[in-house]
C-alpha positions as CSV (number, residue, x, y, z in Angstrom):
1,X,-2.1,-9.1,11.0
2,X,-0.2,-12.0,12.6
3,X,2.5,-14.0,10.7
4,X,-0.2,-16.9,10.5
5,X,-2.7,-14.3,8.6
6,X,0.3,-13.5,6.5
7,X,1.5,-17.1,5.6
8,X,-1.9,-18.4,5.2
9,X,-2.3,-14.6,2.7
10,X,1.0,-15.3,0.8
11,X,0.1,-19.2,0.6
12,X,-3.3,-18.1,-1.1
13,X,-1.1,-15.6,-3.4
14,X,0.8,-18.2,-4.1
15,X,3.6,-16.7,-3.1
16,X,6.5,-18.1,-0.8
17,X,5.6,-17.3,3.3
18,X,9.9,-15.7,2.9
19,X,11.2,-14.3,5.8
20,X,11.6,-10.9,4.4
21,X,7.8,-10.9,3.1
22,X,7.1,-11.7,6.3
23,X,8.8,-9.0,8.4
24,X,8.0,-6.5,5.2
25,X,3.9,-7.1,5.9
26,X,4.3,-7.1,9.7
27,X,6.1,-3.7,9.7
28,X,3.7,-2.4,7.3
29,X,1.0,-3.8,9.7
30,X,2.6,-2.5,12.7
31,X,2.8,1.3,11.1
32,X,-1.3,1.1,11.3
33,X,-1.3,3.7,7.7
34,X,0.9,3.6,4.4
35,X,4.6,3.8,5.2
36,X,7.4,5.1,3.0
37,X,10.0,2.9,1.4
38,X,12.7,4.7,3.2
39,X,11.4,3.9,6.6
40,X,10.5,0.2,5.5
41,X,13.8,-0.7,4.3
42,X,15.3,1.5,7.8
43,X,12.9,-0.7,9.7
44,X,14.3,-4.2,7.9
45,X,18.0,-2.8,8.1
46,X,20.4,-4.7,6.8
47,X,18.6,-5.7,3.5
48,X,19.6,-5.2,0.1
49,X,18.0,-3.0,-1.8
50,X,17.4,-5.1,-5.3
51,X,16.2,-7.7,-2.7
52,X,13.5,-5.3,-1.1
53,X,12.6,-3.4,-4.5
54,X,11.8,-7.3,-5.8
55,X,9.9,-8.3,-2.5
56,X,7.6,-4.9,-2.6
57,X,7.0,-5.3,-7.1
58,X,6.2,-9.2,-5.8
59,X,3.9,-8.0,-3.9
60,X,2.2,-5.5,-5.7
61,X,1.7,-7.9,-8.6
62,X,-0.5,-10.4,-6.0
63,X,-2.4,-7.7,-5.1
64,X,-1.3,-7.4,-1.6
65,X,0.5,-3.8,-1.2
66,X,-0.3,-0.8,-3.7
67,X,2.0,2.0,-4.0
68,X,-0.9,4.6,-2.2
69,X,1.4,8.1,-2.3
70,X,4.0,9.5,-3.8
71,X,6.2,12.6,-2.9
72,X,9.0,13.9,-4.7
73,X,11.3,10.6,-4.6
74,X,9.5,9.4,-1.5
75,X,7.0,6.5,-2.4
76,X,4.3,5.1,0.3
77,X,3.1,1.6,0.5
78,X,0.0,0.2,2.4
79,X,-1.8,-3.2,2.1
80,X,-4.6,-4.1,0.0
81,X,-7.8,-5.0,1.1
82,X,-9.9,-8.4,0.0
83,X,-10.8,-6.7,-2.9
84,X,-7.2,-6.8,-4.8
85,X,-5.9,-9.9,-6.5
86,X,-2.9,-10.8,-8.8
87,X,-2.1,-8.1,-11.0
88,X,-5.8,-6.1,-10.3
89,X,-5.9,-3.4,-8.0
90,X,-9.7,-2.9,-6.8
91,X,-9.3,0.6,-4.5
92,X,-12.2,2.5,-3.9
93,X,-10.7,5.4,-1.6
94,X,-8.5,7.8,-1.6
95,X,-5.3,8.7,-0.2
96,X,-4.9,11.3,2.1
97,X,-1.8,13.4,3.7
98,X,-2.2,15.1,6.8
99,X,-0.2,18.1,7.1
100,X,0.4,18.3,10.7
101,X,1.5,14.3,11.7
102,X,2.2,13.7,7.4
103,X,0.2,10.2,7.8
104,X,-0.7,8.7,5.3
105,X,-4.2,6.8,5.0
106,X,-6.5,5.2,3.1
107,X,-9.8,6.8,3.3
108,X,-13.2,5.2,2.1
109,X,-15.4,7.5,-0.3
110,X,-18.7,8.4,1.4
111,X,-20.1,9.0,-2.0
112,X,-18.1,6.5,-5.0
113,X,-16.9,9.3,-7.8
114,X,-17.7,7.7,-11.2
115,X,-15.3,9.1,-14.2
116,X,-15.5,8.8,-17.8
117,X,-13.9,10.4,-20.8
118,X,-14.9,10.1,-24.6
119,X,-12.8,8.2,-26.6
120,X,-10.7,6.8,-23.8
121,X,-10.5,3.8,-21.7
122,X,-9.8,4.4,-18.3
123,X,-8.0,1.6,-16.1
124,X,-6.9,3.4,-13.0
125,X,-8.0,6.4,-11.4
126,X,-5.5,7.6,-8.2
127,X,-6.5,10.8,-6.4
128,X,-4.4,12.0,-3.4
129,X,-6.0,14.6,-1.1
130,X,-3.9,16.5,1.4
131,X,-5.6,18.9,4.8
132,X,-5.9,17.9,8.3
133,X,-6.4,14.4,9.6
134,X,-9.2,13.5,12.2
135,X,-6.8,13.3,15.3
136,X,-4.8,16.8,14.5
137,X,-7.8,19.0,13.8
């Protein structure tokens, strides 16, 4: 994604095209998987960290990012598709860890997994699937 994909996403968000919004989604792009919030904010060093803990939730509200793996105290970030919008996440895939490289990537289902339980509602189902990527086995 080029900064004129990103303004012209943010504009449609409705969101302002900032510079740190801007820089945040090109490193993300750059990365090519989901990246970890240590490595973004060592990526946009110096930046404060309330300003880039505001930036990523702003985001995530418009549907942009989703938090795609966590790890102990390590949280992952990777953008949405067209699918997402403000404050709806629409993910069918999963996210998977590769043991060898740790990547990170989203991974469409070949088959969508359908879930239900009695006497619940269920908003969000997030399954995390960890083995060998494509290009290390």
């Amino acid at each position: 994604m080029n900064n004129i994909q990103i303004k012209k996403l943010l504009q449609k968000r409705k969101l302002k095209a900032t510079n740190i919004r801007i820089s945040l989604l090109n490193k993300m792009g750059e990365h090519g998987s989901a990246i970890s919030y240590s490595a973004i904010k060592k990526a946009l060093n110096p930046i404060n960290r309330v300003t880039l803990y505001r930036t990523i939730e702003s985001l995530k509200e418009k549907g942009i990012i989703h938090k795609a793996f966590q790890e102990n105290s390590e949280v992952y970030y990777a953008i949405c598709g067209n699918t997402c919008g403000e404050n709806h996440h629409h993910h069918e895939h999963v996210h998977f860890k590769c043991l060898k490289c740790n990547t990170i990537s989203c991974e469409k289902l070949d088959q969508i997994l359908e879930f239900s339980l009695s006497d619940f509602i269920v908003n969000k189902i997030s399954i995390n699937l960890e083995g060998v990527c494509k290009f290390c086995k």
